[in-house]
N, C-alpha and C positions, 0 to 999 in steps of 0.2 A: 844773314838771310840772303838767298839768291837773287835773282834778277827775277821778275815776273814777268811772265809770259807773252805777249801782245793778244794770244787767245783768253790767257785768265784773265789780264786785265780788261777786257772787252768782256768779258763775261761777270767781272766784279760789279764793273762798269756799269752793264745792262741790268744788272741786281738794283742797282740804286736808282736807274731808271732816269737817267740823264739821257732826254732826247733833243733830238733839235727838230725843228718843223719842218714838212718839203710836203705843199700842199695839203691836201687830208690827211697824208700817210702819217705815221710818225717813224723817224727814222735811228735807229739806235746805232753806237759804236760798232756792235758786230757786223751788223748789214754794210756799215761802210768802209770798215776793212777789206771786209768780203768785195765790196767796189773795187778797193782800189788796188785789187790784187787780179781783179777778175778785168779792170777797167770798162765797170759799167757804171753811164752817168744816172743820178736820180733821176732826169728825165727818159731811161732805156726804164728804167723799175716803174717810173708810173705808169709810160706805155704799156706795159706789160701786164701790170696790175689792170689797168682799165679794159683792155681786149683781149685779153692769152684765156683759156682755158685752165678751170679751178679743178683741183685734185685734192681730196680729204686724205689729210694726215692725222696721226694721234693728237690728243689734246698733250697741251704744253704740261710739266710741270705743275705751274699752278691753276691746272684745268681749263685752261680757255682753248675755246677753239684754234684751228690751225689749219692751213691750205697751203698747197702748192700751186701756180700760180705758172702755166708757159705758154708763151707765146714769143710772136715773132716782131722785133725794132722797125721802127720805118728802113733804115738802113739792111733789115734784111739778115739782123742776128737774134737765133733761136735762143730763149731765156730762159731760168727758172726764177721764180721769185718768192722767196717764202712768206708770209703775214701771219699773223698771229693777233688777234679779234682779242683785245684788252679792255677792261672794265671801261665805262663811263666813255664807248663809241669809241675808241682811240683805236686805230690798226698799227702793226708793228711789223715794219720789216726786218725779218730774223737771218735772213740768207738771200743772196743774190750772187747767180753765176750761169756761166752757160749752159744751157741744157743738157745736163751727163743723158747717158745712152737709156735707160730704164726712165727716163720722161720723155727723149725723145720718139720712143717706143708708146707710150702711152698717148702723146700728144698725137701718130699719128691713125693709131686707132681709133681717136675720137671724130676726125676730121669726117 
């Protein structure tokens, strides 16, 4: 059997729903991949989370809601943050990374 992926296992991963805490949020495998590729700390995602501007996305797979999430670090980097609204109040960081061009576009429409 071949080697697994660091995306599938992050995704088997997030199936089983192994998280770990970082204040309110809940933060899973993928989101912190996505960190540490993108090098952003949980404290850039909750800034983010807390003041950036929310964008509606499709409901997940297992139907919950879902947002995109951009805004700007104290340090003055533009973010995207994905969340995903999970049963029983829990929010899930599904993606984090710098704001690609079709948010950064939307983010400054909003302004």
């Amino acid at each position: 059997m071949p080697a697994e992926s660091a995306n599938n296992l992050a995704r088997r991963t997030w199936l089983k729903a192994a998280a770990m805490s970082c204040s309110t949020i809940v933060y899973f495998v993928q989101a912190r991949l996505d960190s540490r590729i993108y090098g952003i700390t949980e404290q850039e995602a909750d800034e983010v989370y807390a003041t950036g501007k929310d964008f509606d996305l499709e409901p997940s797979n297992s139907g919950n809601d879902r947002i995109m999430v951009v805004g700007w670090t104290s340090p003055g980097r533009l973010l995207e943050v994905g969340i995903e609204y999970m049963p029983h109040g829990h929010e899930h960081i599904f993606h984090t990374s710098d704001a690609t061009k079709p948010y950064c576009e939307l983010f400054e429409k909003e302004k």
